[in-house]
C-alpha positions in Angstrom: 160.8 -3.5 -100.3 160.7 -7.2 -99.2 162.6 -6.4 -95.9 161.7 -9.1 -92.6 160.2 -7.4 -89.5 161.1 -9.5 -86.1 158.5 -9.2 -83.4 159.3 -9.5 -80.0 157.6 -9.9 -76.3 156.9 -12.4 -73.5 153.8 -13.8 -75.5 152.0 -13.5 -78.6 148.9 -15.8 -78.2 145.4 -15.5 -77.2 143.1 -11.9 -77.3 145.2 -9.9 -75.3 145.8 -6.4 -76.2 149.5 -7.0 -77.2 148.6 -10.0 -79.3 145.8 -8.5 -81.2 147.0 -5.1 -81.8 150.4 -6.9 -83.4 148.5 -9.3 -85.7 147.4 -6.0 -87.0 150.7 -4.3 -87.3 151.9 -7.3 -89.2 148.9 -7.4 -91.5 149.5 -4.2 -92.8 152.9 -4.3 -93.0 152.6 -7.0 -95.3 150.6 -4.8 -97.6 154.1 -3.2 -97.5 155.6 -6.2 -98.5 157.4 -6.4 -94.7 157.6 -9.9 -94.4 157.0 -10.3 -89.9 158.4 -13.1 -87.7 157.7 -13.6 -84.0 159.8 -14.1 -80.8 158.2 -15.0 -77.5 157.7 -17.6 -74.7 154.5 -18.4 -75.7 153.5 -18.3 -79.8 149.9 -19.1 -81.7 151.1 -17.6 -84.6 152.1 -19.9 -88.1 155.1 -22.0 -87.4 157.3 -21.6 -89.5 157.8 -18.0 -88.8 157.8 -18.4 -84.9 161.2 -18.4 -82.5 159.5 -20.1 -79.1 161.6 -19.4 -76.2 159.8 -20.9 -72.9 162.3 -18.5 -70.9 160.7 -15.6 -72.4 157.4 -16.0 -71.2 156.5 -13.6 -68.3 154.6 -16.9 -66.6 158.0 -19.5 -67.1 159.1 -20.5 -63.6 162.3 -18.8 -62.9 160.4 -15.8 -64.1 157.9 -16.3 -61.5 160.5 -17.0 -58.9 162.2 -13.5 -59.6 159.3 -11.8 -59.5 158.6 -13.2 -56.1 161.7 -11.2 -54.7 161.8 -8.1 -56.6 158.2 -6.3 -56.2 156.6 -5.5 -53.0 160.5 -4.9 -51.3 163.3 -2.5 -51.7 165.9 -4.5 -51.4 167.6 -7.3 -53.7 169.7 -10.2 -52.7 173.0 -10.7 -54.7 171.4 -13.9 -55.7 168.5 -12.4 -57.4 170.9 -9.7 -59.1 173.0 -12.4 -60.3 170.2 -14.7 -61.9 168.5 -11.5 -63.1 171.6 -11.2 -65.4 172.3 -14.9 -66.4 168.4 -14.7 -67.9 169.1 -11.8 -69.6 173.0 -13.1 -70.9 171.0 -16.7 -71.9 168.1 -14.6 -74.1 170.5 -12.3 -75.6 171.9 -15.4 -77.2 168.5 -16.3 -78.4 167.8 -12.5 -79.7 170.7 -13.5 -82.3 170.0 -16.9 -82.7 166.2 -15.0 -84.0 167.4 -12.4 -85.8 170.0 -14.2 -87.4 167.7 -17.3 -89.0 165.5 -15.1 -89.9 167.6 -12.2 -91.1 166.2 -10.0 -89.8 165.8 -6.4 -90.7 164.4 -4.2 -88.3 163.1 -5.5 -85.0 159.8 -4.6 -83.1 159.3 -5.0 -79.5 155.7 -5.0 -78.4 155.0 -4.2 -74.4 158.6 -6.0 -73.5 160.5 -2.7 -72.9 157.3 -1.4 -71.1 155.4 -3.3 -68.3 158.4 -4.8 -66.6 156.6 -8.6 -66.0 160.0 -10.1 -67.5 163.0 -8.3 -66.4 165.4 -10.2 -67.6 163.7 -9.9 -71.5 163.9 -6.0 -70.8 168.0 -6.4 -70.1 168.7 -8.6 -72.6 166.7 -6.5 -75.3 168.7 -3.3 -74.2 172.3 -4.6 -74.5 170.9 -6.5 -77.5 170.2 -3.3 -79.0 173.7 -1.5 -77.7 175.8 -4.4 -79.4 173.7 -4.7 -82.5 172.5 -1.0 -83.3 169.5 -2.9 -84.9 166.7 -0.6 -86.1 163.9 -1.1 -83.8 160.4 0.1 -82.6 159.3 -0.2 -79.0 155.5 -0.3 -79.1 154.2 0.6 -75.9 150.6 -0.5 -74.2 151.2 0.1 -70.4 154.0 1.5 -68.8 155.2 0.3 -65.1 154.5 3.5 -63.6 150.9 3.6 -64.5 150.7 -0.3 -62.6 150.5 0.1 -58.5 151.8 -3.0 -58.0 155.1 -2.0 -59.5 155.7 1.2 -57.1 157.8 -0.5 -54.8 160.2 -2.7 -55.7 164.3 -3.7 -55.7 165.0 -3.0 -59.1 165.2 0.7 -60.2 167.9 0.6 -61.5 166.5 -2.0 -64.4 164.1 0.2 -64.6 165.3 3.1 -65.6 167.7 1.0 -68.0 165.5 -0.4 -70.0 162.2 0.3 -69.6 162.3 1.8 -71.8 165.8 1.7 -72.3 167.8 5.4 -74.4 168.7 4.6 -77.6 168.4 6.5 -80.5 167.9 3.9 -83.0 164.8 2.9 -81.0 161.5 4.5 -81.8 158.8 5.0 -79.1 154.9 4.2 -80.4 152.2 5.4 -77.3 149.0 4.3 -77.7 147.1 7.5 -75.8 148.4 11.2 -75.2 149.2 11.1 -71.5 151.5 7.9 -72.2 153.3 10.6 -74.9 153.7 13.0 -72.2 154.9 11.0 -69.4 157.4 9.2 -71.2 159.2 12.5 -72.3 158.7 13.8 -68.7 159.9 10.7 -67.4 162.8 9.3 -69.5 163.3 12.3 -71.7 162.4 10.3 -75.0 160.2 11.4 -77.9 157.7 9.2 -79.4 154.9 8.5 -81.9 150.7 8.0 -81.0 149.3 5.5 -82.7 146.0 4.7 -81.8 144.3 0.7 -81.5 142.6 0.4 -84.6 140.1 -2.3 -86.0 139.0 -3.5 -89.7 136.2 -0.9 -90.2 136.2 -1.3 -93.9 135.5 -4.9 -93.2 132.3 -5.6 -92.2 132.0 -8.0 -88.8 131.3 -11.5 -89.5 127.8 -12.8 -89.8 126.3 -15.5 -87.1 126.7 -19.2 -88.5 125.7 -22.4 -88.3 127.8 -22.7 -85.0 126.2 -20.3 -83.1 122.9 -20.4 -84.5 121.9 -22.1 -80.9 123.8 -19.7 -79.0 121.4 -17.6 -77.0 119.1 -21.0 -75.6 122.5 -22.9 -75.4 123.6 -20.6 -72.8 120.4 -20.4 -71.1 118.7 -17.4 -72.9 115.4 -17.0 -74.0 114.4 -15.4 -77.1 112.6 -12.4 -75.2 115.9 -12.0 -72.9 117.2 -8.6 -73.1 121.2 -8.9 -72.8 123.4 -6.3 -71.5 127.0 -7.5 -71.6 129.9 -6.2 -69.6 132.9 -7.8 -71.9 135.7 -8.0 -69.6 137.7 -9.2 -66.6 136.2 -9.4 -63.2 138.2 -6.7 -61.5 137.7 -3.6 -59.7 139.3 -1.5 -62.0 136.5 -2.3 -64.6 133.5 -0.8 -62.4 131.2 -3.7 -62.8 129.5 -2.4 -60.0 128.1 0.0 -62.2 126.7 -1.7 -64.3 124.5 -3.6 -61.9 123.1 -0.4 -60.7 121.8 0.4 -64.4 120.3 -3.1 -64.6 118.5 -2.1 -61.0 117.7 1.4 -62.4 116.3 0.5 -65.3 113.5 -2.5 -64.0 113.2 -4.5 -66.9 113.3 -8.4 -65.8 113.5 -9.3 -69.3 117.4 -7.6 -68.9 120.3 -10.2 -67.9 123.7 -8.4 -67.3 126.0 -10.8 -69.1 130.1 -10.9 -68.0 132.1 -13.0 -70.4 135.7 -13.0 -68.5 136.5 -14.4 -65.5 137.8 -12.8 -62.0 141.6 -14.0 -63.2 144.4 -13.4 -61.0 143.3 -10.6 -59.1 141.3 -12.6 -56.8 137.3 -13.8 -56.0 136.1 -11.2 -53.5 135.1 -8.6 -55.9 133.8 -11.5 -57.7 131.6 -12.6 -54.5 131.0 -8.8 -53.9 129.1 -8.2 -57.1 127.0 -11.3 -57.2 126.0 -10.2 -53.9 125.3 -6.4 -55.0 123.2 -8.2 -57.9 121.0 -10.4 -55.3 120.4 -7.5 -53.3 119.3 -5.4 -56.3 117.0 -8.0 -57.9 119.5 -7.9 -61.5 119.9 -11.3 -63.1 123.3 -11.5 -63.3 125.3 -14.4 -65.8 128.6 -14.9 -65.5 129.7 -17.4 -68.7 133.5 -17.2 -68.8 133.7 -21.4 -68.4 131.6 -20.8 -72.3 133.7 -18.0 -73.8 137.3 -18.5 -74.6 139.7 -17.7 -77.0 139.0 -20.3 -79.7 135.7 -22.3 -80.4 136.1 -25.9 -79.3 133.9 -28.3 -76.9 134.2 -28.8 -73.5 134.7 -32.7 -72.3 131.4 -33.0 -71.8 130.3 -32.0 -75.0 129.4 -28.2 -74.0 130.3 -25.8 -76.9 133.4 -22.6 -76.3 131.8 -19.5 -78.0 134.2 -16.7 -78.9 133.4 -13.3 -77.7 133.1 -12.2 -81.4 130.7 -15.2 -81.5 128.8 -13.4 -78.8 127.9 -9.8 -80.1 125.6 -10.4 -82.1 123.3 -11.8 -80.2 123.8 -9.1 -77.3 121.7 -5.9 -77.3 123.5 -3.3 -75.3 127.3 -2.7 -73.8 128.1 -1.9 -70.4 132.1 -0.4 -69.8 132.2 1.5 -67.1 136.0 1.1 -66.7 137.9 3.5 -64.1 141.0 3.2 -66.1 141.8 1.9 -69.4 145.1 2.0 -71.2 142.9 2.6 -74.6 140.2 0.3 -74.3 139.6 -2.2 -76.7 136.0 -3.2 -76.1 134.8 0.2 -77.0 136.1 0.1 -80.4 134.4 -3.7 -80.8 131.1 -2.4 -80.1 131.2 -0.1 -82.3 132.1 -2.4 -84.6 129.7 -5.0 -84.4 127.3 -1.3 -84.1 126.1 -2.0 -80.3 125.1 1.0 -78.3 127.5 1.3 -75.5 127.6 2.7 -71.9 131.3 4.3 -71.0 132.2 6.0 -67.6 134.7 8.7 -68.7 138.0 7.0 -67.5 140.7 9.5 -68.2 142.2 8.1 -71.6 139.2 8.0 -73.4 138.1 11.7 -72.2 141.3 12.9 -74.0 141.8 10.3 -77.2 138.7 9.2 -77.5 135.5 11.3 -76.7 136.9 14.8 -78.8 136.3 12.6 -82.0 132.2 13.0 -82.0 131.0 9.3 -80.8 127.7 9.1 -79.3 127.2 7.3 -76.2 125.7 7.7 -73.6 128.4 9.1 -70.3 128.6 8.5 -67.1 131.1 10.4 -64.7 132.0 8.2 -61.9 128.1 7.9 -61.1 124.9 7.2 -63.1 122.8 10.0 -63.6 118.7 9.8 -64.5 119.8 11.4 -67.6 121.9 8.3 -68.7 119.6 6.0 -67.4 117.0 7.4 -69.7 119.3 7.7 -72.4 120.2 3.8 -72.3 116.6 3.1 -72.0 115.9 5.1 -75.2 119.2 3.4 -77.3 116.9 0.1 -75.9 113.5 0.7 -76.8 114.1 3.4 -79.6 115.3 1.4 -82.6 115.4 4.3 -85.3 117.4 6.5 -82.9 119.4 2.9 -82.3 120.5 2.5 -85.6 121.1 6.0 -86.4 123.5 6.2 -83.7 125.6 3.2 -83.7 125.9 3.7 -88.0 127.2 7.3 -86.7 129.9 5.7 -84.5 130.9 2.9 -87.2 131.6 6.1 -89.3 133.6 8.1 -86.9 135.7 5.2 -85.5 136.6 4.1 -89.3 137.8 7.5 -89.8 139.9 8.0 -86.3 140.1 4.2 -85.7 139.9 2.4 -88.9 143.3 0.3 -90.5 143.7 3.5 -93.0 144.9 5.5 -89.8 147.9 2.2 -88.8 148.7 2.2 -92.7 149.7 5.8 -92.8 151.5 5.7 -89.1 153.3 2.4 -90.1 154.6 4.1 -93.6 156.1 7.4 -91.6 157.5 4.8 -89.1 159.5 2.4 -91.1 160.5 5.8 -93.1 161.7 6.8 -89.6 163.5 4.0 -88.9 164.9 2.5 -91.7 165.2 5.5 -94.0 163.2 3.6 -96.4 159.9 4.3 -98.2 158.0 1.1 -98.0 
């Protein structure tokens, strides 16, 4: 069809959710031949197809400043109304400037109309899309109302504008069933689930020469057992836990391995769990200053590791996460076929578990039968392999880049009118 699809949020670099999930959107809308460009404040994708706009990046300054004085209160000053809408009038003229040398076709926004970090993106988009009646698709991850932090604030009114905003040339993609429902509860507006999904029918990649070192150049030893929790350090994430499994199940030989750092949520449950993990006798590693996005060397010579550098050197995964949106680090464990530990946060109980993966579950506390069971996906190595080749099966089926192709073909239908 040879039609150009324009991607648009605050930031498309890194291995956030938002960032990964559309590098696979535009991969296989290039087996459509949907040629995709990309909008943000913040870009690692190839050059020449990139439109950079620092303003559009949810961390730029006046951003920040706005953001300062419209969550937390319930009341706005005329100032912060005013510069709310010379952003959004300044990146509106940048929308067309995007579209325009790029020409264009059919526009897709991805988290910008849905987490409300850059209001003035969310305004501009919306009149963007009244003035131009551009096709579009507005792929939602998280919505504001499913974010504390965002129950009180001074700008309803933006919010129920245009996040997302009522227009039918926009079509809505969820990622999980209760985003589906509340969405039409909320804001009366229909939409598609489409799933995360990985590569399945490509095979992860095989340790290197650069990581051949990895496990005693972070300070493992060969007989180290390594449990790793791959995430942030916040409470949501129910590290806790996972220290209590390491306690329950005795084994010194077990380290419990995080790979992200506490972020911007703060150091105390940080401090708390190192202290929970002295108390309990668990070995606990936190390497986020040797995991980052991209392998490089640190100024002292120290080499980065990936995460995906990581896995295959790790013998267990803990994610005992009290909410997840969908949850991305289930479906990489299954795909580099580690055994994993969930607690049955809410989305994964309805998308997720009905599908037939076996792991073991915990329900807000560990239980002697999950201890055991870890223990068994630890020691076991027949009933290991048999059950993580199970889940590499299911997820390719539910989870797998055959599931986006199909979705993707009945969306662009939807939208454009076209077959691709």
């Amino acid at each position: 069809m040879g039609e150009n699809i324009g991607f648009v949020s605050t930031r498309f670099a890194g291995t956030d959710g938002v960032s990964l999930e559309s590098a696979k959107w535009a991969r296989v809308l290039a087996d459509f031949n949907l040629d995709s460009f990309w909008y943000a404040g913040l870009l690692d994708r190839e050059p020449a197809t990139c439109f950079c706009v620092p303003e559009a990046h949810f961390a730029h300054s006046e951003n920040l400043w706005l953001n300062e004085r419209i969550w937390g209160v319930s009341s706005r000053d005329p100032v912060v109304s005013r510069r709310i809408r010379d952003v959004a009038e300044y990146l509106k003229t940048t929308l067309y400037e995007f579209v325009n040398r790029f020409e264009i076709d059919l526009l897709v926004f991805q988290n910008a109309l849905t987490i409300p970090m850059h209001v003035p993106l969310g305004v501009a988009i919306t009149d963007f899309l009244a003035e131009t009646r551009i096709p579009s698709i507005a792929h939602h991850h998280d919505f504001y109302w499913e974010r504390v932090r965002f129950s009180v604030n001074a700008v309803p009114d933006y919010l129920d504008l245009a996040f997302p905003p009522r227009d039918d040339l926009l079509q809505h993609v969820v990622i999980n069933q209760a985003a589906r429902e509340e969405l039409s509860w909320r804001k009366g507006l229909s939409s598609i689930l489409i799933p995360n999904v990985f590569d399945f029918e490509t095979p992860p990649p095989e340790p290197d020469e650069y990581t051949r070192d990895l496990r005693k150049d972070l300070g493992f030893s060969d007989d180290d057992v390594l449990i790793l929790q791959p995430t942030r350090i916040v409470p949501r994430k129910g590290i806790e836990h996972s220290i209590k499994l390491l306690e329950s199940l005795g084994d010194p030989r077990m380290k419990l391995v995080i790979s992200h750092s506490a972020g911007d949520e703060g150091y105390e449950y940080r401090h708390m769990l190192e202290e929970l993990a002295e108390e309990s006798g668990v070995d606990l590693r936190i390497i986020d200053d040797r995991i980052g996005e991209m392998r490089k060397q640190t100024p002292d010579g120290k080499k980065i590791y990936t995460l995906w550098d990581l896995y295959p050197f790790v013998d267990f995964v803990t994610y005992p996460s009290l909410y997840e949106g969908f949850g991305n680090a289930f479906l990489e464990a299954v795909y580099f076929k580690l055994p994993i530990l969930i607690n049955r946060y809410s989305i994964f109980a309805r998308d997720i578990e009905p599908k037939g993966f076996r792991v073991p579950l915990m329900d807000g506390y560990l239980t002697k039968r999950v201890i055991d069971e870890v223990r068994r996906l630890l020691s076991d190595e027949r009933h290991r392999h048999a059950v993580v080749e199970h889940n590499y099966a299911v997820a390719r089926r539910f989870f797998g880049y055959a599931v986006l192709r199909r979705s993707l073909r009945t969306l662009v239908t939807n939208v454009k009118g076209l077959e691709p």
